[in-house]
N, C-alpha and C positions, 0 to 999 in steps of 0.2 A: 598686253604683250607689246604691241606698238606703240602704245603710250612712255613704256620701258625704256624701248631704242629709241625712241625720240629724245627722250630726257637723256640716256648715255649720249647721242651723239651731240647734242647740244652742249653736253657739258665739254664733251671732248672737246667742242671748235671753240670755245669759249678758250678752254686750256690753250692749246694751239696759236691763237691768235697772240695769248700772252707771251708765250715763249716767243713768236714770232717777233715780237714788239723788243723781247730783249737780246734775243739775236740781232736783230737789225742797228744795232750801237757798233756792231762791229764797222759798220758801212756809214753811217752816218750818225749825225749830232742831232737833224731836227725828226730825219725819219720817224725815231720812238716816240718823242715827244707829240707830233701830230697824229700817230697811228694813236697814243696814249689821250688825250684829248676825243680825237672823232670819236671811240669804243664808250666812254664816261659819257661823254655826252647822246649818243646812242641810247646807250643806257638810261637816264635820263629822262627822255623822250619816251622811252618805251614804258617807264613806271611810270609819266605823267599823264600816258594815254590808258594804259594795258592794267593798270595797277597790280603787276605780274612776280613782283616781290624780285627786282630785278639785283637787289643787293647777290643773292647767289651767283647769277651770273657774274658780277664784280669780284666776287671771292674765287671762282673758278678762274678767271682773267689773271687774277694776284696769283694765285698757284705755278699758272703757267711763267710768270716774269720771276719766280722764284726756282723753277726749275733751271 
């Protein structure tokens, strides 16, 4: 059951973060780009340590910037 909401709310912030990256074009040019950058490269980092199949979270990120 915890395992449940951990993985929904993960997915959510994940969403979240995306939308936020593409909201923030309204404000600025390099804002998305380095929010888009740090999050990739996070990601990254965390398959290169966690080997935690972080591609989902990438697709959950793509979701959000498509909302």
């Amino acid at each position: 059951m915890i395992k449940k909401l951990y993985l929904f709310f993960t997915k959510l912030i994940h969403i979240l973060c995306g939308f936020l990256t593409a909201y923030s074009t309204e404000f600025s040019i390099i804002l998305p780009i380095l929010m888009f950058l740090i999050f990739v490269l996070y990601e990254v980092d965390e398959e290169f340590h966690l080997r935690d199949e972080s591609y989902a979270d990438i697709r959950d990120y793509a979701i959000g910037l498509y909302l």
